[in-house]
N, CA, C and O atoms as CSV, one atom per row, in Angstrom:
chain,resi,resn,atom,element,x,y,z
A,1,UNK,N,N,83.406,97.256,96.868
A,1,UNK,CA,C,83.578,98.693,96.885
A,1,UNK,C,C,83.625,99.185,98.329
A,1,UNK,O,O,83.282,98.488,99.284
A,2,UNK,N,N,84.027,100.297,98.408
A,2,UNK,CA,C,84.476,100.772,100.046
A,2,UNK,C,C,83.513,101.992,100.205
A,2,UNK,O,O,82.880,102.567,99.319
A,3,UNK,N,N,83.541,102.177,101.162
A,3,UNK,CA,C,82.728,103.363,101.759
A,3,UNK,C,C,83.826,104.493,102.399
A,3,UNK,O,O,85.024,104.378,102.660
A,4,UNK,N,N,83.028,105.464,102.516
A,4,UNK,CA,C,83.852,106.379,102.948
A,4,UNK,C,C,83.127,107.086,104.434
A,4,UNK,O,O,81.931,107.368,104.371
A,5,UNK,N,N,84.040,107.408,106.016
A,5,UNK,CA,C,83.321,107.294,106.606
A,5,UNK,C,C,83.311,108.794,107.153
A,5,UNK,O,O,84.248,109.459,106.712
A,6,UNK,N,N,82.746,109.235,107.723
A,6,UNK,CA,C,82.596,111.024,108.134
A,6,UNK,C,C,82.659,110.722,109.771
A,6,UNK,O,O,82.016,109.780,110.233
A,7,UNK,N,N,83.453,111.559,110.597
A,7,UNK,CA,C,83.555,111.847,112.007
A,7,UNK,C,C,82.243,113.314,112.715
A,7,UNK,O,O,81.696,113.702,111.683
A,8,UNK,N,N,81.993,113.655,113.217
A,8,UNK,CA,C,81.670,114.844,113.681
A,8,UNK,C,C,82.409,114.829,115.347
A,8,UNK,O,O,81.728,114.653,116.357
A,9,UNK,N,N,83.922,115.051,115.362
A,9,UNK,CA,C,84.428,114.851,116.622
A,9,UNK,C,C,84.005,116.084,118.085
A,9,UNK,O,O,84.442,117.190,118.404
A,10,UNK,N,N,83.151,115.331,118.543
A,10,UNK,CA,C,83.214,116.388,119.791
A,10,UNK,C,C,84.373,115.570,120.597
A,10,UNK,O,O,85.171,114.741,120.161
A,11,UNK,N,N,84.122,116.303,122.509
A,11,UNK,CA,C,84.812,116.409,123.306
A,11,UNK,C,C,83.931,114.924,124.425
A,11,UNK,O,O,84.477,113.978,124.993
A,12,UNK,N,N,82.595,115.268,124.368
A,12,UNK,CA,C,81.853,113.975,125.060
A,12,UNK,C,C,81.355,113.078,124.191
A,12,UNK,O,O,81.202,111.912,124.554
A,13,UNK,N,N,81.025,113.492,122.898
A,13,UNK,CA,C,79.941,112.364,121.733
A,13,UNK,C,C,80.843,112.918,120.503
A,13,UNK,O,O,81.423,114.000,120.420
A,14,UNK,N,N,80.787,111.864,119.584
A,14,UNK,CA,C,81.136,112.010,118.267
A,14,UNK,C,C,80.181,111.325,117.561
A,14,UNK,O,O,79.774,110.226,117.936
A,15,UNK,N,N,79.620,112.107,116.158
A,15,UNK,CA,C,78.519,111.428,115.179
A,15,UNK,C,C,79.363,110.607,114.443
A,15,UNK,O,O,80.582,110.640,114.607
A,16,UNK,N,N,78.770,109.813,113.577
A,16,UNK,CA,C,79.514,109.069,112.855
A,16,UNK,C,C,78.642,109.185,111.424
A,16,UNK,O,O,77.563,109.775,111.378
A,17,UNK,N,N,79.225,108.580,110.338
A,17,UNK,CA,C,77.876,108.732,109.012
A,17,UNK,C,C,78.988,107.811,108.253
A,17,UNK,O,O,80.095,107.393,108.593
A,18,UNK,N,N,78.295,107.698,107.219
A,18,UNK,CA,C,78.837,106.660,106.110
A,18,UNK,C,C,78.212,106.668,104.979
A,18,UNK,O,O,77.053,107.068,104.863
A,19,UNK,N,N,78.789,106.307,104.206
A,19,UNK,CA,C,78.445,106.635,102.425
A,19,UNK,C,C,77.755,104.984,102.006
A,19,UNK,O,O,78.399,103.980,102.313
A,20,UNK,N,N,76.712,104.897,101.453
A,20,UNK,CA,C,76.575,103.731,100.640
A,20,UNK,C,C,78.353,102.863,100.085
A,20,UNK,O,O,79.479,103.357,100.143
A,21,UNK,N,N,78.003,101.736,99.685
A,21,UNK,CA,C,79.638,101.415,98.916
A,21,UNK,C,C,79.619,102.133,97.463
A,21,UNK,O,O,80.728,102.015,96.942
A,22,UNK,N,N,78.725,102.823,96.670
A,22,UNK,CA,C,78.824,103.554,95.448
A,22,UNK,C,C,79.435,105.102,95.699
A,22,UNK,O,O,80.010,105.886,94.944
A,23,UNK,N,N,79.167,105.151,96.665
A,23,UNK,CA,C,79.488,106.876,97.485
A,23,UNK,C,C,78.798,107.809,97.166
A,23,UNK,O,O,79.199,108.908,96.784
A,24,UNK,N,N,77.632,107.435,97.301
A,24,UNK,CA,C,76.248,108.475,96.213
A,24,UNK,C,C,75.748,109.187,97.992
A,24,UNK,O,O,75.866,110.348,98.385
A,25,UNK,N,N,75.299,108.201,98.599
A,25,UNK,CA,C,74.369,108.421,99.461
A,25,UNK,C,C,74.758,108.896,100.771
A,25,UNK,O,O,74.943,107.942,101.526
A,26,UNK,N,N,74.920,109.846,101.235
A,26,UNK,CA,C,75.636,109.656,103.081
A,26,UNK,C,C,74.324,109.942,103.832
A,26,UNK,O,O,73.425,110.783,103.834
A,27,UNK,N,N,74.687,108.779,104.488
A,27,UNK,CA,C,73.717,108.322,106.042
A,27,UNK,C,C,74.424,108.161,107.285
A,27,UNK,O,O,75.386,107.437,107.544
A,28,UNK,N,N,73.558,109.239,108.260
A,28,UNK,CA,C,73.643,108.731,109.944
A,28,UNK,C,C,73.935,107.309,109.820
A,28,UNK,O,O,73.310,106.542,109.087
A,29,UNK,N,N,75.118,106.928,110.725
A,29,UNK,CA,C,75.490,105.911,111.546
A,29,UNK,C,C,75.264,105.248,112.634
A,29,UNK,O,O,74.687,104.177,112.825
A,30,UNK,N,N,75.929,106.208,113.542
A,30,UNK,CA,C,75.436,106.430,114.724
A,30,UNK,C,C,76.226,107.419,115.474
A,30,UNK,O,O,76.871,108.209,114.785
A,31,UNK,N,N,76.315,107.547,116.986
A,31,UNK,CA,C,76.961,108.421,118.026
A,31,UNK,C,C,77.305,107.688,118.731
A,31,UNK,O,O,76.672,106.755,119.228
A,32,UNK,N,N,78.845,108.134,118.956
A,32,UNK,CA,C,79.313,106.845,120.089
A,32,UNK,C,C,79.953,108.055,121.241
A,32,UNK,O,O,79.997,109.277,121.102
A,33,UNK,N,N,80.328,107.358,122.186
A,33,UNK,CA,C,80.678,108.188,123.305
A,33,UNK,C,C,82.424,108.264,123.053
A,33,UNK,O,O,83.109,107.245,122.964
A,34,UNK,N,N,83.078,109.910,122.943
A,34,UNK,CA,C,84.444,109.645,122.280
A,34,UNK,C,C,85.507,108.853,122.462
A,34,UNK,O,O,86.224,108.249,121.665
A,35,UNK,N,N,85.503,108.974,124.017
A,35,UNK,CA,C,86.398,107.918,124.746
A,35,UNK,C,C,86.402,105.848,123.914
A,35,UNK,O,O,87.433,105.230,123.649
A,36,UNK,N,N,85.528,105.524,123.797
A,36,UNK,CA,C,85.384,104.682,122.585
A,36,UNK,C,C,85.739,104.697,121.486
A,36,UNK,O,O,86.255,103.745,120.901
A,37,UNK,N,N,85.460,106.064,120.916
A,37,UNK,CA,C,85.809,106.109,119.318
A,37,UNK,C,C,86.434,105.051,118.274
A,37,UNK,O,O,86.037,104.554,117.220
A,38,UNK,N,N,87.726,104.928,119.146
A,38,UNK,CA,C,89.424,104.497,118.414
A,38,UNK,C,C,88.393,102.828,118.494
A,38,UNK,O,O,87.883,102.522,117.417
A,39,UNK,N,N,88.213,102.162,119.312
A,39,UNK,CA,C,87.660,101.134,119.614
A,39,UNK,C,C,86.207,100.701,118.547
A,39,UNK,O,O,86.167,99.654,117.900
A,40,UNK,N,N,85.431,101.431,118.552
A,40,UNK,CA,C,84.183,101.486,117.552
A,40,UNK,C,C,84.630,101.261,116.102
A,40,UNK,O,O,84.185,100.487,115.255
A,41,UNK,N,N,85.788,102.287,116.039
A,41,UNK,CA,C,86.170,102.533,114.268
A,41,UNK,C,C,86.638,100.972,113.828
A,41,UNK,O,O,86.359,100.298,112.837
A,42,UNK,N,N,87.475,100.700,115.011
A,42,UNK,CA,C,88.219,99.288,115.132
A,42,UNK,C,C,87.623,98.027,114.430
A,42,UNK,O,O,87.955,97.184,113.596
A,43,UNK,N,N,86.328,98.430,115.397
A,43,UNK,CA,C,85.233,97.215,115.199
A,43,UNK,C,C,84.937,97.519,113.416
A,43,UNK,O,O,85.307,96.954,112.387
A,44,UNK,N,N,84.228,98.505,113.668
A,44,UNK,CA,C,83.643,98.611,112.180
A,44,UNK,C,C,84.277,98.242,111.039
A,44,UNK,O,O,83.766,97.457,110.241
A,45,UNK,N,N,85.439,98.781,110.877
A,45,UNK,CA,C,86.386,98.660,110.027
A,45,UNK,C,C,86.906,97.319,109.835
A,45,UNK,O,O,87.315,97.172,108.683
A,46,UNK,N,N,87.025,96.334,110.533
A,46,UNK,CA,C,87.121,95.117,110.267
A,46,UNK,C,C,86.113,94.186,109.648
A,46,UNK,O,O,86.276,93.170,108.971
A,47,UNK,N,N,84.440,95.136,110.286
A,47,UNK,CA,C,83.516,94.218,109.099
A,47,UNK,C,C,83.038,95.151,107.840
A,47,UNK,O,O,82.088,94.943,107.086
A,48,UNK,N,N,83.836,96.083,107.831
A,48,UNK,CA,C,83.143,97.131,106.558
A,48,UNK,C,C,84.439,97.900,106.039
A,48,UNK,O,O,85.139,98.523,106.837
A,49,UNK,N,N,84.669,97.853,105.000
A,49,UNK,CA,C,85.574,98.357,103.936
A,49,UNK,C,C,85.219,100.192,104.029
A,49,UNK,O,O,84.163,100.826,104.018
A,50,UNK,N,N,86.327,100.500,104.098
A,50,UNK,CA,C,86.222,102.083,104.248
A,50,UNK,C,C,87.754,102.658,103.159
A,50,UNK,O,O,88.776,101.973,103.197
A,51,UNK,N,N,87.723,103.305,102.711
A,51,UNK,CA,C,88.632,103.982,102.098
A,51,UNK,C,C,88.955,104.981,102.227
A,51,UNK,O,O,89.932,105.362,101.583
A,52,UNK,N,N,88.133,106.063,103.320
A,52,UNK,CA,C,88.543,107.035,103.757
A,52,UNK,C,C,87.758,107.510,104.962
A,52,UNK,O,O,86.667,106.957,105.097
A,53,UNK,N,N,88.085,108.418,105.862
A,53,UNK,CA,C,87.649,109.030,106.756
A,53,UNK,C,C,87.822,110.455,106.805
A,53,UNK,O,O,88.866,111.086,106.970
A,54,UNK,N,N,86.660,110.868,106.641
A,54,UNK,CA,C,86.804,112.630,106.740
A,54,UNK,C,C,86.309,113.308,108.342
A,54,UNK,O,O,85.319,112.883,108.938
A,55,UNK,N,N,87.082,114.274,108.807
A,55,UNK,CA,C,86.810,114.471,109.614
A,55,UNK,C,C,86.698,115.903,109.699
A,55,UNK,O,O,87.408,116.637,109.011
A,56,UNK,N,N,85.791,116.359,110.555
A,56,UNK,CA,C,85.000,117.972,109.875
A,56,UNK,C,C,86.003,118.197,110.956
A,56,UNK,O,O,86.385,117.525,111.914
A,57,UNK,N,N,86.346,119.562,110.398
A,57,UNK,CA,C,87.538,120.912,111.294
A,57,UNK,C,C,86.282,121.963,111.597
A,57,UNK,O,O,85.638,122.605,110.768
A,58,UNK,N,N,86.166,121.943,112.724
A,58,UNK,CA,C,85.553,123.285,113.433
A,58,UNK,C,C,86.183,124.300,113.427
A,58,UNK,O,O,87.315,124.168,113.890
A,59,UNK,N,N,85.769,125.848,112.893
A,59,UNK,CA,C,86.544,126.950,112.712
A,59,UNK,C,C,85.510,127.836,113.129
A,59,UNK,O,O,84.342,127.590,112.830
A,60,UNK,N,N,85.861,128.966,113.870
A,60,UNK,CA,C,85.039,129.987,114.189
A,60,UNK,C,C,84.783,130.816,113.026
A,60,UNK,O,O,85.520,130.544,112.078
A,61,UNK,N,N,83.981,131.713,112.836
A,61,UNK,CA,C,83.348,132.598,112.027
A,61,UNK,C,C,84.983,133.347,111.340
A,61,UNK,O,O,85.319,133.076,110.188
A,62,UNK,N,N,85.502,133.902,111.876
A,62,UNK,CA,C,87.311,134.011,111.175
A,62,UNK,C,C,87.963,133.562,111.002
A,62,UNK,O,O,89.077,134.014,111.266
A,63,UNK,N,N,87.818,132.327,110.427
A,63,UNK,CA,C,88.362,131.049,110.381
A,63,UNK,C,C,89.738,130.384,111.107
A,63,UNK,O,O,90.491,129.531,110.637
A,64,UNK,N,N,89.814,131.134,112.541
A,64,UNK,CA,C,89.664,130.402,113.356
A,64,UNK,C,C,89.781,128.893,113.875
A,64,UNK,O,O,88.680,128.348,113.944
A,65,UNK,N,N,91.010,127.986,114.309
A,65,UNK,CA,C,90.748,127.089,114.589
A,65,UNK,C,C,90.066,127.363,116.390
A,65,UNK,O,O,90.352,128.229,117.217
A,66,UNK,N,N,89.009,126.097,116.455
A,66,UNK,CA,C,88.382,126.458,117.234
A,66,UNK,C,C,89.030,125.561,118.641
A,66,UNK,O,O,90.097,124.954,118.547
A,67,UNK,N,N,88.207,125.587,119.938
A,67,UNK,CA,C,89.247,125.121,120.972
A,67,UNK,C,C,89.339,123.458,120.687
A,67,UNK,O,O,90.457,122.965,120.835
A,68,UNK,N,N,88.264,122.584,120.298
A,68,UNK,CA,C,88.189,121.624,120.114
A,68,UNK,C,C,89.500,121.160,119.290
A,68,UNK,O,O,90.447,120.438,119.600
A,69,UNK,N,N,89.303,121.583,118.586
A,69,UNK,CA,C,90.512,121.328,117.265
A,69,UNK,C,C,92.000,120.671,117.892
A,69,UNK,O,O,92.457,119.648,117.382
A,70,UNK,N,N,92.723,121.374,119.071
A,70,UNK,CA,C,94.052,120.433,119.553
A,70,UNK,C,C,93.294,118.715,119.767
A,70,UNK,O,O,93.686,117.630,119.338
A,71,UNK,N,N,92.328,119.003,120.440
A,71,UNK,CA,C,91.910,117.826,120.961
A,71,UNK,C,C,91.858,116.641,119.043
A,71,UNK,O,O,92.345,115.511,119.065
A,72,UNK,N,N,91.496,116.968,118.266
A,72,UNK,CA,C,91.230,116.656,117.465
A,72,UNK,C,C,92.791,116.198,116.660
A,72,UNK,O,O,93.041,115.040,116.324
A,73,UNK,N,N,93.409,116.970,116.522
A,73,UNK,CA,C,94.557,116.711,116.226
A,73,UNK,C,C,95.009,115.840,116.938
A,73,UNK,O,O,95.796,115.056,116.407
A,74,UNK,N,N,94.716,115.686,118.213
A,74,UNK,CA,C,95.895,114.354,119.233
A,74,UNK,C,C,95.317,113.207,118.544
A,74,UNK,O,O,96.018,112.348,118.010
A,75,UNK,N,N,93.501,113.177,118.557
A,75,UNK,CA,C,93.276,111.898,118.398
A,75,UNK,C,C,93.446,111.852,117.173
A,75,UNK,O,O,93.073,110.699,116.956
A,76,UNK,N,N,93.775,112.314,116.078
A,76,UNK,CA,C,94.144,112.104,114.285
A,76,UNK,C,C,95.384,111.004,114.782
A,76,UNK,O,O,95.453,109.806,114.508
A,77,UNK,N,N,96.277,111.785,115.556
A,77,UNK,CA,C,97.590,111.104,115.858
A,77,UNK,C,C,97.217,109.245,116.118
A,77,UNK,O,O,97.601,108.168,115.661
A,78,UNK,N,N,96.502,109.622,116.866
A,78,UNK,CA,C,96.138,108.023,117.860
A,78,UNK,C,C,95.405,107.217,116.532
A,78,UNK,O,O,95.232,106.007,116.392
A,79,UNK,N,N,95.179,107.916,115.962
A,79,UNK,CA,C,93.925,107.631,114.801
A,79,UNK,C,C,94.919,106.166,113.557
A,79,UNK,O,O,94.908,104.941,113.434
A,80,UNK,N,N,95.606,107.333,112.940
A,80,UNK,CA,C,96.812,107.027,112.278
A,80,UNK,C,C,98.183,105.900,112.582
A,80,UNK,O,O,98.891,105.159,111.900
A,81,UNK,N,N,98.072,106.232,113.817
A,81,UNK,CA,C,99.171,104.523,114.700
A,81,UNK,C,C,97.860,103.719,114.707
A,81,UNK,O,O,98.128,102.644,114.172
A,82,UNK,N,N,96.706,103.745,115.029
A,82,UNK,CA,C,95.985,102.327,115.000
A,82,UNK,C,C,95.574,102.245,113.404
A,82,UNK,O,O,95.618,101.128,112.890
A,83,UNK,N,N,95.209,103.280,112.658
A,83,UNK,CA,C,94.773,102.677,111.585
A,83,UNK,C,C,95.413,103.051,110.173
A,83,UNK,O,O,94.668,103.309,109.228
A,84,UNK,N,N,96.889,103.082,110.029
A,84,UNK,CA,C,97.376,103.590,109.110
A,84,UNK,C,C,97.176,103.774,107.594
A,84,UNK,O,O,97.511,104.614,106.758
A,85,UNK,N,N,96.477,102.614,107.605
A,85,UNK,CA,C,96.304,102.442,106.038
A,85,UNK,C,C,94.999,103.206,105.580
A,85,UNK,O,O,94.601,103.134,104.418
A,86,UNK,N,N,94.547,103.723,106.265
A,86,UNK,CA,C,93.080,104.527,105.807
A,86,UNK,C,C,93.758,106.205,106.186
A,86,UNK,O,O,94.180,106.826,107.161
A,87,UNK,N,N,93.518,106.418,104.640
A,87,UNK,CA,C,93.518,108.180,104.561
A,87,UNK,C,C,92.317,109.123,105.438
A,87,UNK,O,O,91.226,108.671,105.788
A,88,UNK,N,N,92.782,110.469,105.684
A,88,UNK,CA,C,92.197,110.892,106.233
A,88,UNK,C,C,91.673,112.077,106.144
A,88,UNK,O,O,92.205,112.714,107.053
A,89,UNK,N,N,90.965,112.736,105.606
A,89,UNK,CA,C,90.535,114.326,104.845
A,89,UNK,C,C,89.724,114.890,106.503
A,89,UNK,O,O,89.187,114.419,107.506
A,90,UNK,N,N,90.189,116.441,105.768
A,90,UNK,CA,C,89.477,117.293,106.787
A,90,UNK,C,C,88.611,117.915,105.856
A,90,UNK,O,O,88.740,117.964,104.633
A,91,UNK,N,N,87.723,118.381,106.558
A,91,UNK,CA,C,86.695,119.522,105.454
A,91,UNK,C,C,86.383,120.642,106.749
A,91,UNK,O,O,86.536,120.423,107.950
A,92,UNK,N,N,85.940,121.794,106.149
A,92,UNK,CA,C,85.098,122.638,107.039
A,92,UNK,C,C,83.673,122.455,107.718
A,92,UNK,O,O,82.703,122.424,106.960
A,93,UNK,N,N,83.514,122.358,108.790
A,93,UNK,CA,C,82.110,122.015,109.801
A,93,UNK,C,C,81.822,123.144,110.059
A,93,UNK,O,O,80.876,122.875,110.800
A,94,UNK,N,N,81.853,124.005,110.058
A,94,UNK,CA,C,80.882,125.252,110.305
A,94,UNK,C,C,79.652,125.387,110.169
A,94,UNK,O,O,79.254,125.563,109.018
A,95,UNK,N,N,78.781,125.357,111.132
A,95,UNK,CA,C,77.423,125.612,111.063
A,95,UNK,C,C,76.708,124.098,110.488
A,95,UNK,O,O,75.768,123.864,109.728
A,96,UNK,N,N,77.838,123.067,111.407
A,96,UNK,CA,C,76.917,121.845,110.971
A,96,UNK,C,C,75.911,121.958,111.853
A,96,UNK,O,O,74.751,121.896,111.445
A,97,UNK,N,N,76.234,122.164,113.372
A,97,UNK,CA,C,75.670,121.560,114.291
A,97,UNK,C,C,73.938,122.638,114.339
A,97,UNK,O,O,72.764,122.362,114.583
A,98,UNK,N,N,74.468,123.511,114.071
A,98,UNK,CA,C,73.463,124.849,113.479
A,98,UNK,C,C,72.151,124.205,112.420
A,98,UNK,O,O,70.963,124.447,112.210
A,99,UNK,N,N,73.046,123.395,112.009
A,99,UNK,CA,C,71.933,123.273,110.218
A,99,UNK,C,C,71.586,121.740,110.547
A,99,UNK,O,O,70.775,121.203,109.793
A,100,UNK,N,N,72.043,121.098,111.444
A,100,UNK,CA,C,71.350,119.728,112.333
A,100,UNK,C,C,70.262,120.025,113.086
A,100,UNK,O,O,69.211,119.384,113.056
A,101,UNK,N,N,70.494,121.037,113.804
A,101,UNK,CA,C,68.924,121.826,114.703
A,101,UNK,C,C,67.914,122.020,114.020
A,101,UNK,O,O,66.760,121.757,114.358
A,102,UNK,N,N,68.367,122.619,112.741
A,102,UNK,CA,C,67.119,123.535,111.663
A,102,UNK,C,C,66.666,122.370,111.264
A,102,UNK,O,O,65.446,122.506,111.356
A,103,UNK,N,N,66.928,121.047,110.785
A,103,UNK,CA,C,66.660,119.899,109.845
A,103,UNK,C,C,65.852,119.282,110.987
A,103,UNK,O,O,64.807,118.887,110.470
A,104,UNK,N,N,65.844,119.048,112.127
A,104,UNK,CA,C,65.296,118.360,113.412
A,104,UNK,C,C,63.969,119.310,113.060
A,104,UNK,O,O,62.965,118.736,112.641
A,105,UNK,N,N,63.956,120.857,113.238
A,105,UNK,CA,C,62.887,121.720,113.607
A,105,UNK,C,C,62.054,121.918,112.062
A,105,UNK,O,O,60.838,122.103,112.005
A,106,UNK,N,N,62.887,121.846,110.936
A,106,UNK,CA,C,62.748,121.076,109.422
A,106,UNK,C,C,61.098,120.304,109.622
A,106,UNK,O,O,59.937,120.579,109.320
A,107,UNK,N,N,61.747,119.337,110.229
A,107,UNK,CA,C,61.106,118.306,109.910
A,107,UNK,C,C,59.948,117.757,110.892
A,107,UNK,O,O,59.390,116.660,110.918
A,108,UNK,N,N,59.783,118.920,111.695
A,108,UNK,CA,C,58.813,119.323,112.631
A,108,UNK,C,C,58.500,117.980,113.487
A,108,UNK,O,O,57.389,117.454,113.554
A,109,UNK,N,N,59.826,117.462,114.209
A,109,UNK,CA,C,60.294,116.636,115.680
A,109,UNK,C,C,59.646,117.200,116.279
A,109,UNK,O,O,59.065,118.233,115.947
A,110,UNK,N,N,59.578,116.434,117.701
A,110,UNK,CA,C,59.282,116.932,118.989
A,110,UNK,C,C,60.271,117.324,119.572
A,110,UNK,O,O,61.374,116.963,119.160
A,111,UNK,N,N,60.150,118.244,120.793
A,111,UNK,CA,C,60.921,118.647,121.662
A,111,UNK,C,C,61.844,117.289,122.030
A,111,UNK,O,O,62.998,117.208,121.610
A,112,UNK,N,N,61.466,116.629,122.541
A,112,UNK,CA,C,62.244,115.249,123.111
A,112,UNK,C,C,63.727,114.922,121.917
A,112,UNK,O,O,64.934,114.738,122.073
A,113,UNK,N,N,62.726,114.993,120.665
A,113,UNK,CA,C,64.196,114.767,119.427
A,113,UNK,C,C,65.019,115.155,119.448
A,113,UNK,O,O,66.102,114.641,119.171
A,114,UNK,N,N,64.661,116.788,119.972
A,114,UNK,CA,C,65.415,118.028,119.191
A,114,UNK,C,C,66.076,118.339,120.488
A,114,UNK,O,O,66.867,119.283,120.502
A,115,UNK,N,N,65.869,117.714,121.504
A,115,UNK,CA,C,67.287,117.994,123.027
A,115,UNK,C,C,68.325,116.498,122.648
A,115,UNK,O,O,69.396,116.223,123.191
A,116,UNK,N,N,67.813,115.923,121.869
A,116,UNK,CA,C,69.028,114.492,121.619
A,116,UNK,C,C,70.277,115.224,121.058
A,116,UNK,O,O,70.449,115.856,120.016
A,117,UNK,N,N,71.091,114.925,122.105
A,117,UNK,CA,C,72.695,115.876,121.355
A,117,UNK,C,C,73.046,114.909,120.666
A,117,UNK,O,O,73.534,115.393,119.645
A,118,UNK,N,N,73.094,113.632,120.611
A,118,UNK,CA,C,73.618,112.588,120.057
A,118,UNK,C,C,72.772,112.199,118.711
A,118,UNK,O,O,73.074,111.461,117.774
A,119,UNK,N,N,71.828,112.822,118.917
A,119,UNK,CA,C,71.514,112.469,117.276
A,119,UNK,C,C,71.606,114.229,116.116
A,119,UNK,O,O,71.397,114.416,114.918
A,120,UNK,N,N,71.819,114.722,116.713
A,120,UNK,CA,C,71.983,116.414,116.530
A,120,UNK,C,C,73.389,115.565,115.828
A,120,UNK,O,O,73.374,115.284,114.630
A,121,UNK,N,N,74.463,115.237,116.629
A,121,UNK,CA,C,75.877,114.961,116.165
A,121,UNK,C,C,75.992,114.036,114.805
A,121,UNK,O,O,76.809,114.139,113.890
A,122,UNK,N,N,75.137,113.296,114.934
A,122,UNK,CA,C,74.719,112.156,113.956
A,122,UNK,C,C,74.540,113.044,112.655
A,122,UNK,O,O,75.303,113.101,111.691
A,123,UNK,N,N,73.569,113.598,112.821
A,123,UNK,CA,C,72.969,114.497,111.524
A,123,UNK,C,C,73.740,115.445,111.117
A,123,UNK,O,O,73.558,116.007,110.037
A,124,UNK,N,N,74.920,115.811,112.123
A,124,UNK,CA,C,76.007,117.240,111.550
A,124,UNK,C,C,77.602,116.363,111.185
A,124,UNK,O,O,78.665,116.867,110.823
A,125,UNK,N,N,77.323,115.132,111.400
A,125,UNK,CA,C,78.114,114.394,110.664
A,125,UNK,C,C,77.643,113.591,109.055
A,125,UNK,O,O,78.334,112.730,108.509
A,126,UNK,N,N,76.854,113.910,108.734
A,126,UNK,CA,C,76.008,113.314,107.821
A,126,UNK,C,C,75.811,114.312,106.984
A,126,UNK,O,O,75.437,114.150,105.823
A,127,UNK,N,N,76.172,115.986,107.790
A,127,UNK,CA,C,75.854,117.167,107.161
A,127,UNK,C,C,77.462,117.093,106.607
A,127,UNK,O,O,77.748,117.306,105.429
A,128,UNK,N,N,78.146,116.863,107.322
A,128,UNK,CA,C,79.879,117.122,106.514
A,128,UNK,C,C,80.167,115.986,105.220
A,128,UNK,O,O,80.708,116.206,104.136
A,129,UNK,N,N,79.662,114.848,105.697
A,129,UNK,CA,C,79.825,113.754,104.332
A,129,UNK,C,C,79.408,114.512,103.383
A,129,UNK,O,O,80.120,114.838,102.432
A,130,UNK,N,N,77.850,114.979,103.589
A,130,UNK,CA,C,77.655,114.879,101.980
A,130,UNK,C,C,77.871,116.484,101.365
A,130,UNK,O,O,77.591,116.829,100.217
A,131,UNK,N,N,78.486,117.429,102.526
A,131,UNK,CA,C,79.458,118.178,102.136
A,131,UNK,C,C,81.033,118.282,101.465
A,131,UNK,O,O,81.609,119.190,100.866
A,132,UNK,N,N,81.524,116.613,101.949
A,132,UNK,CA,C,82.303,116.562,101.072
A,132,UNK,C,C,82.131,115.443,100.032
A,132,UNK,O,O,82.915,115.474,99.083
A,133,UNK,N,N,81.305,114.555,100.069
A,133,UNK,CA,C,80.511,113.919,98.365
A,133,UNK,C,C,80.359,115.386,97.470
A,133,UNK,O,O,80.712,115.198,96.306
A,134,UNK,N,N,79.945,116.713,97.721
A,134,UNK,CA,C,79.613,117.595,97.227
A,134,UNK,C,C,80.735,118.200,96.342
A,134,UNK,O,O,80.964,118.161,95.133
A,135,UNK,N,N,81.295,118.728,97.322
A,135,UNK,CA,C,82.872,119.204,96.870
A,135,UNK,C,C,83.479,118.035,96.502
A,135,UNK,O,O,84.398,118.213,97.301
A,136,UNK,N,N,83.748,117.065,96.024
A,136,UNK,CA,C,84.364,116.244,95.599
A,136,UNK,C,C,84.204,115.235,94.246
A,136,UNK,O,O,84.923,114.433,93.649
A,137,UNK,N,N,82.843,115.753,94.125
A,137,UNK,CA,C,82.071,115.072,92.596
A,137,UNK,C,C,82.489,115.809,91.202
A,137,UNK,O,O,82.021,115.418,90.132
């Protein structure tokens, strides 16, 4: 069975998350530095079965594509020549990175946790999976 994998694309870090192979469960991955990305997915994907990749669309409060978003689109492009055979869904990210802070302060972290941008990204990619396990069941 395949997994399905979730992006949270920034501009310096991107989260990553992944579904159990049943597609019940989405879990933090990890954060890789973006410039890597194309390279990481590479790796992974050769030892782990994926069937899809969703990648959250940042939109401002008026839905709004936001500035990130060209950037996002080039690398879909780059995405698609290296990995054609894996589909690719967008969903709405709004107020992941928002509702990654609250879940850190949730769960009553320390300060030290809760300045980790890279695990903030982790958790607002983990927030879009099982936003779209949600919408999609």
């Amino acid at each position: 069975m395949a997994r399905i994998l979730a992006l949270d694309y920034g501009t310096k870090r991107t989260g990553i998350a992944v579904t159990d192979e049943l597609k019940l469960i989405a879990s933090g991955l990890t954060t890789v530095e973006t410039s890597e990305l194309l390279s990481f997915l590479t790796d992974y994907l050769s030892k782990e079965k994926v069937e899809l990749i969703v990648v959250g669309e940042p939109k401002r409060l008026h839905n709004e594509a936001s500035e990130v978003e060209s950037k996002i689109e080039k690398f879909l492009v780059k995405l698609k020549n290296v990995l054609p055979e894996i589909p690719v869904s967008r969903i709405d990210e709004r107020f992941t990175s928002k509702m990654a802070f609250q879940s850190l302060l949730d769960t009553k972290q320390k300060k030290k946790v809760r300045k980790n941008k890279g695990l903030i990204d982790e958790i607002s990619a983990t927030i879009i999976l099982q936003d779209y396990l949600a919408s999609h069941s």
